[in-house]
C-alpha positions as CSV (number, residue, x, y, z in Angstrom):
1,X,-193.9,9.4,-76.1
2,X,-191.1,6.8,-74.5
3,X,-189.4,4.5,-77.1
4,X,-189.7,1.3,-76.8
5,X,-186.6,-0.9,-76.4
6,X,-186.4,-3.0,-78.9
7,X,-185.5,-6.4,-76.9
8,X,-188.7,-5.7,-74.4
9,X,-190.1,-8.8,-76.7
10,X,-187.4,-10.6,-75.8
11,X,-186.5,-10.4,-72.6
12,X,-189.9,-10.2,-70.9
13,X,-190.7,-12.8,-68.6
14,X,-194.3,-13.8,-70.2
15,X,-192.5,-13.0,-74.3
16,X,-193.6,-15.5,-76.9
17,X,-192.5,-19.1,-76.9
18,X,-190.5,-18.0,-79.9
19,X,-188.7,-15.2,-77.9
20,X,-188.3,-17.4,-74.6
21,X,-186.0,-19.6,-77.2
22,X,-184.0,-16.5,-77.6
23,X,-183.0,-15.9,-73.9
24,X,-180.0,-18.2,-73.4
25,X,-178.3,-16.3,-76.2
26,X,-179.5,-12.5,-75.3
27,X,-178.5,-13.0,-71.3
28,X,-174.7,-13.6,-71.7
29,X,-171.4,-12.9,-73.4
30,X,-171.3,-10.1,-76.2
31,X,-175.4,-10.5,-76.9
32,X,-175.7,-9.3,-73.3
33,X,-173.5,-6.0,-73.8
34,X,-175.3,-5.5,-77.4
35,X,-178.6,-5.1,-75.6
36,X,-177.0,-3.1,-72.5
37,X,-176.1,-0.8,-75.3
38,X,-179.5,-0.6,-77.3
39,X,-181.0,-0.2,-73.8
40,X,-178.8,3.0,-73.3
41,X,-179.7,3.9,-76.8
42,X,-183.6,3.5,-76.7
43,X,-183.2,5.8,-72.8
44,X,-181.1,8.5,-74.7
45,X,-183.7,7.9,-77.4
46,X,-186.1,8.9,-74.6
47,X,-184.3,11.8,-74.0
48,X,-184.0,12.8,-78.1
49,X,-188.2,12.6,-77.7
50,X,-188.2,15.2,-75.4
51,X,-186.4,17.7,-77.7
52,X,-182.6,17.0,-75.9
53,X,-180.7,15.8,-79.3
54,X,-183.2,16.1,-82.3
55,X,-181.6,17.3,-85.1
56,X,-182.9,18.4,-88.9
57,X,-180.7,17.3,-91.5
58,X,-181.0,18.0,-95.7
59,X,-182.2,14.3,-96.7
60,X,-179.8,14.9,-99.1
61,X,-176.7,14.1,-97.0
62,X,-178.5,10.9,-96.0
63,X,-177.4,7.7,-97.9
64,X,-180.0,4.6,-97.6
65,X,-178.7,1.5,-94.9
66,X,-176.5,-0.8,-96.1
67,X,-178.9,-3.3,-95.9
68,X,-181.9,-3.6,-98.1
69,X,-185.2,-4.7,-96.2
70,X,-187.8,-4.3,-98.9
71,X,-188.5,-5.8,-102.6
72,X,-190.9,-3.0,-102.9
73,X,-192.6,0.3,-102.4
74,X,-196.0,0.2,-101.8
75,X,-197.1,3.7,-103.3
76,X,-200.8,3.8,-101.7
77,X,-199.2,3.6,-98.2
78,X,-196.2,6.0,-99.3
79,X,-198.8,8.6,-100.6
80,X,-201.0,8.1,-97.0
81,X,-197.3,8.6,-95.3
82,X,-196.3,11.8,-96.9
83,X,-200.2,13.1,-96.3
84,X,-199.8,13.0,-92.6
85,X,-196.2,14.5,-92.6
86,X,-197.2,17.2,-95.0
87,X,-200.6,17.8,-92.6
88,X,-198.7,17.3,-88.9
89,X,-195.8,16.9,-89.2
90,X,-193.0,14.6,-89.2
91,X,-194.4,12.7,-85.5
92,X,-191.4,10.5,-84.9
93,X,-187.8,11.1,-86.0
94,X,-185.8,8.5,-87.6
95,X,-182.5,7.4,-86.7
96,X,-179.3,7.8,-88.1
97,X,-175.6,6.8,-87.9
98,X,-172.4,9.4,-89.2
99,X,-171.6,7.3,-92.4
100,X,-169.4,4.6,-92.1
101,X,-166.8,5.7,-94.9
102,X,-167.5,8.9,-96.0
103,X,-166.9,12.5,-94.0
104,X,-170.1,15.0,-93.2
105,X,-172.8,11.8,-94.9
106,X,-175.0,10.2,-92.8
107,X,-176.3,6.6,-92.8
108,X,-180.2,5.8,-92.1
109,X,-180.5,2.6,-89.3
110,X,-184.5,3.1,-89.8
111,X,-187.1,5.3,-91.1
112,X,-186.1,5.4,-94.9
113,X,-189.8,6.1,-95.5
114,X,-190.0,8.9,-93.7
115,X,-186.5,10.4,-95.2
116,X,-188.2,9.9,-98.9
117,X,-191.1,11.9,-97.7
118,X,-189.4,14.8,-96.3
119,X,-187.1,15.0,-99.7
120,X,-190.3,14.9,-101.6
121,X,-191.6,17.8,-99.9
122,X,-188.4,19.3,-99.7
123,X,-188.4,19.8,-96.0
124,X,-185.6,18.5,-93.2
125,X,-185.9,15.2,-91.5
126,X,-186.1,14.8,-88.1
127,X,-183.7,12.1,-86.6
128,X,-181.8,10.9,-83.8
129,X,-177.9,10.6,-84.4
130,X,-176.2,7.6,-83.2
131,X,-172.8,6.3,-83.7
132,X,-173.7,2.7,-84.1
133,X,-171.5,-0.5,-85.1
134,X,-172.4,-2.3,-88.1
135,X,-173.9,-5.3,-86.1
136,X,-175.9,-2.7,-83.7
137,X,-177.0,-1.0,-86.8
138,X,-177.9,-4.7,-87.7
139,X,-180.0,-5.1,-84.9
140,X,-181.5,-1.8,-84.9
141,X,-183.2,-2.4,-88.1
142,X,-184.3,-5.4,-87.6
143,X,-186.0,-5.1,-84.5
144,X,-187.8,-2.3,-86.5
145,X,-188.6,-4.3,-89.1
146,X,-189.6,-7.3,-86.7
147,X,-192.1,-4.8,-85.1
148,X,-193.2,-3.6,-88.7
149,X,-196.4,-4.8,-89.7
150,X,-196.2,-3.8,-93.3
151,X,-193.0,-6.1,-94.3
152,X,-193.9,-9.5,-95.5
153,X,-192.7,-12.6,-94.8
154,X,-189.9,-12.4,-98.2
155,X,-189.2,-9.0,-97.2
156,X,-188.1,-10.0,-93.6
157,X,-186.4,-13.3,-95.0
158,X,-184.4,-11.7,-97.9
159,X,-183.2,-9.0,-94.8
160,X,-182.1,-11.9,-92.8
161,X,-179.9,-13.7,-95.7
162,X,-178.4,-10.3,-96.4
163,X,-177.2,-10.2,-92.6
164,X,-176.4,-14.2,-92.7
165,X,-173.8,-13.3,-95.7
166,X,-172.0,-10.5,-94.3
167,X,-171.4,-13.3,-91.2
168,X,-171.1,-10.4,-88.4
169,X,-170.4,-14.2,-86.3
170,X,-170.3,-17.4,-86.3
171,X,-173.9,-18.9,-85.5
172,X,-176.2,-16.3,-86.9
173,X,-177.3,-15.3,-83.3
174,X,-177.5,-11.4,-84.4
175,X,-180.0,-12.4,-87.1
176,X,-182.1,-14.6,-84.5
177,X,-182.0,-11.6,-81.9
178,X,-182.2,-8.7,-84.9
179,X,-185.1,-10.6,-85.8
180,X,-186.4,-12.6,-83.0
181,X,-186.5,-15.5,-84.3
182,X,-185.7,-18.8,-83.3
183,X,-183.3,-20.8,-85.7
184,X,-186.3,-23.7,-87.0
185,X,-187.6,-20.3,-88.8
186,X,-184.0,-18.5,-89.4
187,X,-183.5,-22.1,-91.5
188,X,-186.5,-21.6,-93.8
189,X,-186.1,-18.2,-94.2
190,X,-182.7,-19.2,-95.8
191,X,-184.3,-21.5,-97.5
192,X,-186.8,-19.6,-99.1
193,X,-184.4,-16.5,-99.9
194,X,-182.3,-18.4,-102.1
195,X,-184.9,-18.7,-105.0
196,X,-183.6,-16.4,-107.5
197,X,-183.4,-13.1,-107.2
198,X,-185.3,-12.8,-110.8
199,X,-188.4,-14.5,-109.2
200,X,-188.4,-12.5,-106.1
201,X,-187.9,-9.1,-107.7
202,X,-190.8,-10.5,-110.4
203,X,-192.8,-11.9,-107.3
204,X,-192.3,-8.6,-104.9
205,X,-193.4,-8.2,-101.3
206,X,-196.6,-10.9,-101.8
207,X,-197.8,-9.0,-98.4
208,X,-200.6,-11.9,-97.7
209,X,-198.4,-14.6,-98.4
210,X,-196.9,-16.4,-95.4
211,X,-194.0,-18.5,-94.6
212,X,-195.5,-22.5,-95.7
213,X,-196.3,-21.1,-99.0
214,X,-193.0,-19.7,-100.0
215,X,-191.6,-22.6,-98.3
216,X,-193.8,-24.4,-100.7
217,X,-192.7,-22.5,-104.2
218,X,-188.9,-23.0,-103.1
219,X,-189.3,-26.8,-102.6
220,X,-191.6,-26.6,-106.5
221,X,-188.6,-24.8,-107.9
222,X,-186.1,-27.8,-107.0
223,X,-186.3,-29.2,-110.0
224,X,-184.3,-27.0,-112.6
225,X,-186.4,-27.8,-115.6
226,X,-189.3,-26.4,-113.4
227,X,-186.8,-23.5,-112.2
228,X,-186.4,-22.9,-116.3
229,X,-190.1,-23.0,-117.2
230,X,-191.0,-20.5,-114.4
231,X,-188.5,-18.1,-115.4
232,X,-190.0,-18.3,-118.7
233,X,-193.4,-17.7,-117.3
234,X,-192.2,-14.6,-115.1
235,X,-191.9,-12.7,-118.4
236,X,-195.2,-13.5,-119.8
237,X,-197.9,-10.7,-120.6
238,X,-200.2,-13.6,-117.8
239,X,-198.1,-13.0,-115.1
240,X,-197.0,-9.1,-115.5
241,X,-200.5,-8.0,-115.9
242,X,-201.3,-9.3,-111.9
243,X,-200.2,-7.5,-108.8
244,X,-199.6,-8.2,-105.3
245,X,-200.7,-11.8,-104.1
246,X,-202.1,-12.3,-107.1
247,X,-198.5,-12.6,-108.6
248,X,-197.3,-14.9,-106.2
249,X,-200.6,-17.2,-106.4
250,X,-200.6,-17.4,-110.3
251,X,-196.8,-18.4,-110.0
252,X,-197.3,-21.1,-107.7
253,X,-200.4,-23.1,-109.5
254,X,-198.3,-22.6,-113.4
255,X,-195.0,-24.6,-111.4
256,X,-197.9,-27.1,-109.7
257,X,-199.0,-28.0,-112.8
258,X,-195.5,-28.3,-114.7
259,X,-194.3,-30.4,-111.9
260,X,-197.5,-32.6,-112.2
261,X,-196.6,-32.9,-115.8
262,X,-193.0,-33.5,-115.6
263,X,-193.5,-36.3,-112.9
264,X,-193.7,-39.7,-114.3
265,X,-197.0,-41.9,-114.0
266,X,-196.3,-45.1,-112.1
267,X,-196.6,-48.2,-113.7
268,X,-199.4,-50.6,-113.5
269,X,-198.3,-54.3,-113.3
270,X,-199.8,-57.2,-113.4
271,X,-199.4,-61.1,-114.0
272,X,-201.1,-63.6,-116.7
273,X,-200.3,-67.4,-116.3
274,X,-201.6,-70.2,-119.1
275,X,-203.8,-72.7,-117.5
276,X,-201.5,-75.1,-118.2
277,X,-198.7,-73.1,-116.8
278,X,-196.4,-73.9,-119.6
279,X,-196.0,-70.1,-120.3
280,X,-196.4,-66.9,-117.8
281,X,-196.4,-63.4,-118.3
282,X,-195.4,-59.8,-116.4
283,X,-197.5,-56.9,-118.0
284,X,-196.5,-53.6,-117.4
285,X,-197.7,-49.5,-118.9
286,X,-197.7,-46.8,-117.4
287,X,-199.8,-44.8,-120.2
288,X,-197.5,-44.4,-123.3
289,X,-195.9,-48.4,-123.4
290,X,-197.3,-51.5,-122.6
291,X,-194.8,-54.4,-121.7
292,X,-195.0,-58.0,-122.1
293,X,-192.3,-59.9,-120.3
294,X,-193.0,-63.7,-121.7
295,X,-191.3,-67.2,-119.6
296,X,-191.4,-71.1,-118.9
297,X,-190.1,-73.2,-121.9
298,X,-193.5,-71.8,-123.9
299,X,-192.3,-68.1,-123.9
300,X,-190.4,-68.3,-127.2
301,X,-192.8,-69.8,-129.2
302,X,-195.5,-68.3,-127.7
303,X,-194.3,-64.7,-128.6
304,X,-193.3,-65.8,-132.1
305,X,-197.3,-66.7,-132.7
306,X,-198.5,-62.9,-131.5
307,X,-195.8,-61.3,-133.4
308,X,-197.1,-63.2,-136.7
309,X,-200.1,-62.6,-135.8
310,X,-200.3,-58.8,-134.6
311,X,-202.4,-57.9,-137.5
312,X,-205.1,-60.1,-136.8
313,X,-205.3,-59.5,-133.4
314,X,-205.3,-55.6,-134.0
315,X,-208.3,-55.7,-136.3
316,X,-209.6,-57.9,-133.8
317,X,-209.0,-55.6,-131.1
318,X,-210.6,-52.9,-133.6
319,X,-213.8,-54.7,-134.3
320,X,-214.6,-55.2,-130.4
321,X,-214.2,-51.2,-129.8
322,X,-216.4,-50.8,-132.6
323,X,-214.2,-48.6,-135.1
């Protein structure tokens, strides 16, 4: 079975709206060359298929990628995963680069799954060796990931502010073409990753949850006594004992309803005028004071007569409520 080049998303005449934004970056200067060269990679990776360059290496000369592009395993679809390889076979090889710094060590580009598999059955991995770059390797992985189904939104937005860091250039354009993105969504994936790391590693993959509503938590976190009290929350018995989505949406509705609480209730206002107009009043409360503002030539004496008589006018006030 052919491989698929990676940039056939984005280079396609009918690709996504998305994609299309892509092209004036992926058809010129270095971009251009990068995808010449995964081109040649995913033909010789054609040719690897076909049994030309497959090689079986001890998973235990393998060192994970330098980037990290998951919060978490998911253990049902890892035990499903080393069923089939234990049963068939390992189907499709992963791919690997000679390590970047050290001799005789290789570097996975994708296909760490399939690596922890074959060291848990203690078998060899099949893989395809390619002497990549750091930025193709960059690229490499996240066209995989782009293609993967089972990484979430975080997952794919916590990879893309670990390649935005290293700054392999200027502009993020690897990220947008690793990822094919376009840079609306690049910006709130930035956004979004820089939540602390404490809540995302609490939080985890949140597979179901989408883009608006981690969008949505980031912009509830602004405000740091918020920030503080969902920390606080992140450690209680409540929140461990969930899982999955479940985390995610119990986090969400606890900072809802600590920003409802924290935000302060408008004040109602009104006005109150003698008939006489000698004396006016501004009334203001917003639920915990309530505000007399007294003028006109009136307002002094005026306000001396209610504070003399406050007590009457309590009891008064008392009797009409019924108490």
């Amino acid at each position: 079975m052919a491989r698929k080049n990676p940039f056939a998303n984005v280079m396609s005449d009918d690709a996504p709206e998305e994609s299309q934004a892509l092209l004036n970056y992926t058809n010129k200067g270095a971009s251009k060359a990068l995808i010449q060269s995964l081109d040649e990679m995913a033909a010789q990776a054609d040719r690897f298929l076909e049994g030309e360059a497959i090689v079986e290496l001890d998973p235990a000369i393998i060192d994970v990628s330098f980037l990290r592009d998951r919060l978490e395993d998911d253990q049902a679809d890892f035990d499903e995963l080393l069923t089939a390889i234990r049963d068939r076979g390992q189907d499709t090889p992963i791919l690997v680069r000679p390590h970047p710094s050290t001799t005789s060590r290789y570097m996975v580009v994708f296909g760490h799954r399939r690596l922890r598999a074959a060291a848990a059955l203690g078998r060899k991995v099949r893989a395809i060796v390619k002497d990549l770059k750091d930025s193709d390797h960059v690229v490499a992985q996240g066209q995989e990931n782009a293609a993967r189904a089972n990484l979430s939104f975080i997952e794919k937005a916590t990879f893309a502010a670990e390649v935005s860091r290293r700054q392999f250039d200027g502009d993020n354009a690897i990220v947008l073409v690793a990822l094919s993105i376009d840079r609306a969504t690049l910006s709130k994936m930035l956004a979004v990753s820089a939540i602390p790391k404490e809540i995302l590693d609490a939080v985890g993959a949140a597979k179901g949850i989408g883009r608006d509503r981690w969008y949505d938590l980031k912009n509830s976190l602004e405000r740091p006594s918020t920030l503080q009290e969902a920390k606080a929350f992140i450690e209680t018995d409540e929140f461990r004992s969930k899982a999955g989505d479940d985390r995610f949406n119990s986090l969400l509705a606890f900072v809802k309803a600590v920003g409802k609480q924290a935000r302060p209730k408008s004040a109602k206002a009104r006005k109150w005028a003698s008939e006489d107009k000698a004396v006016s009043a501004d009334i203001k409360s917003d639920g915990k004071t309530y505000t007399f503002a007294l003028k006109a030539k009136d307002a002094s004496g005026f306000g001396d007569f209610i504070a003399e008589n406050l007590g009457e006018l309590y009891q008064a006030y008392r009797t009409q409520q019924g108490a």
